[in-house]
Each structure stands twice: as C-alpha cells, then as structure tokens.
Backbone bond lengths (Angstrom), bond angles and torsions (degrees), N, CA, C in turn:
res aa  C-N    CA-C-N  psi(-1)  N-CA   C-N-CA  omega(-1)  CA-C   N-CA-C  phi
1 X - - - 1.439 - - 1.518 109.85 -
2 X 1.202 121.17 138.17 1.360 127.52 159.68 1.750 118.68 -105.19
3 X 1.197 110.51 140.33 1.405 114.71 150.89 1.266 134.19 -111.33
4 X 1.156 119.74 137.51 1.529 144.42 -165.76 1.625 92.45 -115.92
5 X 1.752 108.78 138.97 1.096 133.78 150.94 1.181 140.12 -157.14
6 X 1.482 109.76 140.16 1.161 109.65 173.13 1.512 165.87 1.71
7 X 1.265 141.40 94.50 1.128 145.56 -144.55 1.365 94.47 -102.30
8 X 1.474 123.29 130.96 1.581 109.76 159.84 1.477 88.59 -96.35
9 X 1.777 95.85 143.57 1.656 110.42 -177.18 1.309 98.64 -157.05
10 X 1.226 97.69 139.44 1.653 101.00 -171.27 1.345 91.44 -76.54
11 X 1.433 129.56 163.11 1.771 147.29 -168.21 1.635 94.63 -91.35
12 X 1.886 112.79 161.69 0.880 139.43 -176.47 1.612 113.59 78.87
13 X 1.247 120.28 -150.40 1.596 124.62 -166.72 0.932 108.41 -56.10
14 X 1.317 132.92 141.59 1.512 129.10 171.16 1.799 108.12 -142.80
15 X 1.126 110.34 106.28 1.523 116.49 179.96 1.600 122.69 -66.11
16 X 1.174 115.99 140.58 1.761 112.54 -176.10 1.204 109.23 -38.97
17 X 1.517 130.90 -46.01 1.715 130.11 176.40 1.339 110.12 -42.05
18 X 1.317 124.38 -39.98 1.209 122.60 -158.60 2.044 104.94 -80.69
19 X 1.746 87.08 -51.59 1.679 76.94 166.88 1.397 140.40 -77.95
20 X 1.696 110.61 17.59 1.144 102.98 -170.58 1.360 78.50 -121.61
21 X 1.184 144.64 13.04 1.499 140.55 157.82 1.386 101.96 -88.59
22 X 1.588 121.05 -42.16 1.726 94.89 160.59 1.015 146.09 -74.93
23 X 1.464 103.20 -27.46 1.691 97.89 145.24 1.601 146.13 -21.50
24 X 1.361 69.23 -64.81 2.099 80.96 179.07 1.790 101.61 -70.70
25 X 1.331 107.39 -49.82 1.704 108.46 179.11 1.350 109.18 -46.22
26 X 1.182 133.59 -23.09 1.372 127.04 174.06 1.731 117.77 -133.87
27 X 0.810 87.40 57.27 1.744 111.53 -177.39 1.596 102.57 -92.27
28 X 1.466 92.12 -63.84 1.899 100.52 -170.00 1.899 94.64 -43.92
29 X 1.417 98.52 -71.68 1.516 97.59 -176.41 1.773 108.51 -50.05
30 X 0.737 145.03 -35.22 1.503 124.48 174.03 1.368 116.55 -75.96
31 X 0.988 117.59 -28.07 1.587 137.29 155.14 1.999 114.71 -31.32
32 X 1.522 88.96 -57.63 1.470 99.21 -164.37 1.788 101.50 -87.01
33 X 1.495 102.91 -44.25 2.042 97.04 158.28 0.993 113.22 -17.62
34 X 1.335 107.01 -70.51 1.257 122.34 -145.41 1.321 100.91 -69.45
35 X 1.402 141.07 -40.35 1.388 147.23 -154.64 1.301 101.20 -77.58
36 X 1.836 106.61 -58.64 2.002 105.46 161.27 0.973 142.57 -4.27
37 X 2.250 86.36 -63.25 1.718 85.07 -162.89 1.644 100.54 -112.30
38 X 1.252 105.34 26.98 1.535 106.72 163.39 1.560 108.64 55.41
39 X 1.346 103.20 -139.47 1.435 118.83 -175.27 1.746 108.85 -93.62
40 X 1.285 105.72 15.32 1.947 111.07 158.81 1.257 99.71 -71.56
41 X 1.391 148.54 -29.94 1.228 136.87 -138.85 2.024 102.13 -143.87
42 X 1.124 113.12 121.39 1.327 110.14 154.38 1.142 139.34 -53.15
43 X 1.659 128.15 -39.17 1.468 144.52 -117.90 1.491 85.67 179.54
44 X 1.145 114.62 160.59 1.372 158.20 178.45 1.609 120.52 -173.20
45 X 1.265 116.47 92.87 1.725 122.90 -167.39 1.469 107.07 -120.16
46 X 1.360 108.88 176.94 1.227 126.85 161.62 1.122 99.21 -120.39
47 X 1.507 110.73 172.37 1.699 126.48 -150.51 1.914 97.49 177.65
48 X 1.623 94.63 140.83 1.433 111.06 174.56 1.446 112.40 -117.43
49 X 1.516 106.68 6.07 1.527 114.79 175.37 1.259 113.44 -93.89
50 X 1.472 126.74 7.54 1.753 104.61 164.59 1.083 91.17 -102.86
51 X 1.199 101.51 167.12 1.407 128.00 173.79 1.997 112.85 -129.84
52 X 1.013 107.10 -36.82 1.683 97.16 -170.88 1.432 114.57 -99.78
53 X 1.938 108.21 -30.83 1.516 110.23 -174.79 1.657 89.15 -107.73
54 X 1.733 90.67 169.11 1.736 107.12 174.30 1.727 95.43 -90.46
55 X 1.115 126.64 -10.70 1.416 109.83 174.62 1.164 122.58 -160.64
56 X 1.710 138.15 -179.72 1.298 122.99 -171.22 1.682 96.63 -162.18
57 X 0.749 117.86 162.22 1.574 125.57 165.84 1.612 116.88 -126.40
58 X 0.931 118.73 127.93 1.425 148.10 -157.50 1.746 106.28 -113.67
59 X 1.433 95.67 144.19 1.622 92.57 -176.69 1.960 93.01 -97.21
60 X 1.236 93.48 154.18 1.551 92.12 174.63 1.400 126.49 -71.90
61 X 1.383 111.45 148.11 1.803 114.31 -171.71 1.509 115.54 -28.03
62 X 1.433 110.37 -54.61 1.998 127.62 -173.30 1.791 100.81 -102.73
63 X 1.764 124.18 15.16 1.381 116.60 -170.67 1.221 86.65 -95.42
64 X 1.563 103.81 -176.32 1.675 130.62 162.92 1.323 90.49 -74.04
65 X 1.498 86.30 164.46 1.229 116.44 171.22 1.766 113.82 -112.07
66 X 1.245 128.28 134.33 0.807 120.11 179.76 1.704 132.15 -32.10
67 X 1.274 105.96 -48.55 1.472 95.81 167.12 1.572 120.49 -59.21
68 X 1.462 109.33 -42.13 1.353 120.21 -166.53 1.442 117.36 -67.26
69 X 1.411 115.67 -24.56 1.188 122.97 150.03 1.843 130.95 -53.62
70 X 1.454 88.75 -33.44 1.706 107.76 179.94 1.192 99.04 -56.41
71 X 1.200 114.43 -93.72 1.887 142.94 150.56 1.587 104.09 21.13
72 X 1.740 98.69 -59.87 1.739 101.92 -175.42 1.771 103.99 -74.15
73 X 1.331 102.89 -61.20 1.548 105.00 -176.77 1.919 116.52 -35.84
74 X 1.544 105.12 -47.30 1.557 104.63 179.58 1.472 99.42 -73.84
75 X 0.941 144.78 -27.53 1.699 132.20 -155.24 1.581 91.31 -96.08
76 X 1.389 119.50 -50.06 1.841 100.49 149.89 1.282 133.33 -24.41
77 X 1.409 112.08 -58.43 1.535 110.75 -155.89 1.715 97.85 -91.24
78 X 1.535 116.36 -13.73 1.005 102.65 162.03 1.478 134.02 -79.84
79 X 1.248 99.01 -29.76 1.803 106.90 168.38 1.696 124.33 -65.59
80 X 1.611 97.28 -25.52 1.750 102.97 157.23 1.568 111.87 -59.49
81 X 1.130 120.20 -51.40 1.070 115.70 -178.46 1.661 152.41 -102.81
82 X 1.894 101.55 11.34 1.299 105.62 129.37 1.455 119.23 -90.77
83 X 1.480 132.61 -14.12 1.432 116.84 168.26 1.825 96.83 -66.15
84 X 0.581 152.18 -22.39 1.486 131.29 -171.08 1.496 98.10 -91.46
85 X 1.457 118.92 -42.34 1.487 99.46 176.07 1.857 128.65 -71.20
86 X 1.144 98.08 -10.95 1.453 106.35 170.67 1.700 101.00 -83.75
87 X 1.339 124.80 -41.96 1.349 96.22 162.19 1.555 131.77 -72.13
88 X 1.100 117.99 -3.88 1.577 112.14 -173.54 2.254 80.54 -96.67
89 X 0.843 126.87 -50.37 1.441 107.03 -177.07 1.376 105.80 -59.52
90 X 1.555 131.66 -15.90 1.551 101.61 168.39 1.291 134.16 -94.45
91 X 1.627 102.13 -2.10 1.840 119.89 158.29 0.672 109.59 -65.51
92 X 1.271 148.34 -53.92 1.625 158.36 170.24 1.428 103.98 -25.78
93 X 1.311 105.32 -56.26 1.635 105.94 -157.90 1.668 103.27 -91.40
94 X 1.188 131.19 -6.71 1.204 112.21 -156.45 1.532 83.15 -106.52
C-alpha cells in the first residue's frame, strides 16, 4: 500500500519550484509516516490530486487490489470448507 497526501496549495499556476519546495516542506512528515507504519506501507508521497481528504491509500503498482484480495481470501475460505465437507462425507461412508 502506498499513501498519498495532501498538499495545501494555493489554486491556479503552479511552477516546478514551487512543487519541489513542497516536497522538501513535507518530506520530514513523509519521512516519519513512513517510519510508523513500517513495512504496512510501500510509499509515503505527496500528491496534488486530492482534493477533499488529507490522505488516501493506494494499492501498489504490481499489488492487489483491495477487492482482489477479497476474491482470493473468500475462494480460500471456501475451498476450506468444501474440502472439509468432502472429508466428513468420506467418514460417513467408510
């Protein structure tokens, strides 16, 4: 997972100087994210694409995706549990 957050930036033109001064202005804090959440997190970024929240978590470029993770986890727990019912029908019978 990565997290992306928020830049307050004032609206309209904004020149590369300016974003690479927010960069560094919020480095320490992505710095220290990142240290937090250890190995939960890939990434710790800044971003000029939110707009409503201060942050977001992102699945990684080659990760699952949250559903797709779902998808695997249920098709697991379902295969536990016709393999267990195919073994309790072959106690039965023998």
């Amino acid at each position: 997972m990565n997290i992306v957050l928020k830049t307050i930036i004032k609206s309209g033109d904004e020149d590369e100087v300016e974003e690479r001064e927010n960069k560094q202005e919020y480095n320490l804090l992505c710095d220290w994210i990142k240290q937090q959440l250890g190995d939960k997190v890939a990434k710790v970024q800044i971003s000029k694409r939110l707009s409503s929240s201060p942050c977001v978590l992102v699945s990684g470029k080659f990760g699952w995706s949250a559903n797709m993770e779902r998808l695997v986890i249920d098709s697991l727990a379902l295969h536990a549990i016709l393999s267990q019912a195919v073994d309790r029908s072959l106690d039965k019978s023998s």
